[in-house]
N, C-alpha and C positions, 0 to 999 in steps of 0.2 A: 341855433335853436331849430332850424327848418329839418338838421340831420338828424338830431336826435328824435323828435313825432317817431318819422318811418322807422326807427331802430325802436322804439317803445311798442308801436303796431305790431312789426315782425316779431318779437316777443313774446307779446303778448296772445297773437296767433299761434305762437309755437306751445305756449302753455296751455290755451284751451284745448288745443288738440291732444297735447300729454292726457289732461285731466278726463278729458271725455276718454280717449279709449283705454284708461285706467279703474274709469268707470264701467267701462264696458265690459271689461276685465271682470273687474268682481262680481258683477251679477252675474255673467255668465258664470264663472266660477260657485259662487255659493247657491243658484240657483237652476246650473242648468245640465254644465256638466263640470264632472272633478278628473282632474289626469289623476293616477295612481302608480304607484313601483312595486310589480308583485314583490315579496320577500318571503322566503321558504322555500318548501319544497310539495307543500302540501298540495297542488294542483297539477304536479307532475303528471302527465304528459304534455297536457291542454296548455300551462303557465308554466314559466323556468323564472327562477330569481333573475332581479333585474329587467326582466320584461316591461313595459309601460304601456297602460292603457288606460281608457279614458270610459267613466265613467258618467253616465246619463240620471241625472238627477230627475229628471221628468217622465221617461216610460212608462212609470206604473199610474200615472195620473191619467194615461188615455188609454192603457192596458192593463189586464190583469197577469197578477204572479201567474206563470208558466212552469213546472216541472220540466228540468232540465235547465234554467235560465242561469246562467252567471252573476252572481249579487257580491256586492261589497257592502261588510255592514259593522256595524260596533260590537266589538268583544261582548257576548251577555257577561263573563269577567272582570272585565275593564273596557269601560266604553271611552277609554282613551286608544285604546288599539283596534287597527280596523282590519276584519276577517276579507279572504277573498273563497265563498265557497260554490256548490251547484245546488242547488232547490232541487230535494227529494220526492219532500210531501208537501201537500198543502193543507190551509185547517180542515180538519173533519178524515185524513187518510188515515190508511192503520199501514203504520211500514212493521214488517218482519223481515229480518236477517236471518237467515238457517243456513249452517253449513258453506257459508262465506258469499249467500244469494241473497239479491235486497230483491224484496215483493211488497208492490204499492198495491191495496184496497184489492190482496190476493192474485196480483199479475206481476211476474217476474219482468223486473227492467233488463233489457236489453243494452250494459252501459259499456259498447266497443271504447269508449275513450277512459275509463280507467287504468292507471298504471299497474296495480295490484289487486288481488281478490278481497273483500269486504272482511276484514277482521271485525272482533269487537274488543272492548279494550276491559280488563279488570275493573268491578268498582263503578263502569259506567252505567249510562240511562238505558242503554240498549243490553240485550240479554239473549243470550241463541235460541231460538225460537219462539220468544214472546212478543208477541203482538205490541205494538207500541200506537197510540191512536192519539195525533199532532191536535194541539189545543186550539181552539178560535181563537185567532188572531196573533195567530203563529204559524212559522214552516221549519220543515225539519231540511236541516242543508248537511251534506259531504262536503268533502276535496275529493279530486279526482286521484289522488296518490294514498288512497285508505289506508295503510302501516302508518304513513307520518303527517297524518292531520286531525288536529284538535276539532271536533264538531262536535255535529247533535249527539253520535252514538256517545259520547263521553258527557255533552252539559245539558243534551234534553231538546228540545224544539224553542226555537230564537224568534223574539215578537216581532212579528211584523215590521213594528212602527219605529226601531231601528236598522232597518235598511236605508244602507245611505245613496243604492242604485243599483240601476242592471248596467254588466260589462258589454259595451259594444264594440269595441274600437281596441286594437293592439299597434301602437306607434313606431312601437321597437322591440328586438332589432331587424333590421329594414329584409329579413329575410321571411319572417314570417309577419309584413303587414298585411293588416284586412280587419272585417267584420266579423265579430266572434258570434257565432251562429246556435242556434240550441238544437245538439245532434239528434233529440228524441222526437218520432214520428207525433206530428199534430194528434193524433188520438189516443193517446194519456199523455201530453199537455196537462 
């Protein structure tokens, strides 16, 4: 009787400890940050398929959306699938595409990390040089690979209130870790 106590303690320590950092686990998780697997090719150059990073579910509670910021958010499609794109515009901008230029509230972006020139697609929301002006409580997002990414110019500007976070964090592979940064100058932010 005397062996079995300290084998029921030891146990019983070992579970609490499972349980608590399983706990800890999930709230970080559903609350704090989410790992992700880019797939595609639509943020080519920035993102390659297979890359892993780690998405911050808390940023925008002590900051505001930033043009240029990295966002992972639900398909406006299927909000079973989760988009990884760049924040164009934000509510109240007027973006125009001409001649394969994006121009936010009439100031050409600057976008050295795109893989290709800004197409626009047949049939879509965007249209060669009409003014497009992003709804309250909305932003209008790209991929950084414009030929092979589904976005705004094709479904329009994405509420808000489905963003699932901003990308901080790229885990793998271990040649390109680090802090994924937003390469647009603080003053059109």
């Amino acid at each position: 009787m005397k062996l079995i106590k300290p084998v029921i303690d030891f146990v019983m320590d070992i579970l609490e400890t499972v349980v608590f950092i399983g706990s800890l686990f999930i709230v970080v998780y559903l609350f704090i940050l989410t790992p992700n697997q880019v797939k595609g090719a639509s943020m080519d150059n920035t993102f390659h398929t297979g890359d892993y990073i780690l998405t911050s579910r808390v940023t925008y509670k002590f900051r505001k959306l930033e043009r240029g910021d990295v966002i992972v958010f639900k398909s406006p499609k299927n909000p079973d699938i989760e988009y990884i794109k760049r924040i164009i515009g934000l509510p109240g901008d007027v973006i125009n595409i001409s001649n394969e230029v994006v121009s936010v509230n009439s100031n050409v972006i600057n976008e050295n990390y795109i893989a290709a020139p800004t197409n626009l697609w047949d049939g879509g929301c965007i249209k060669d040089n009409v003014p497009y002006t992003v709804p309250v409580d909305y932003i209008f997002v790209m991929g950084d690979n414009r030929p092979r990414s589904s976005d705004s110019r094709e479904f329009c500007a994405v509420k808000i209130d489905s963003i699932i976070g901003n990308v901080f964090y790229r885990y793998f592979p271990s040649n390109v870790i680090g802090v994924i940064t937003n390469p647009l100058p603080k003053s059109i932010r």
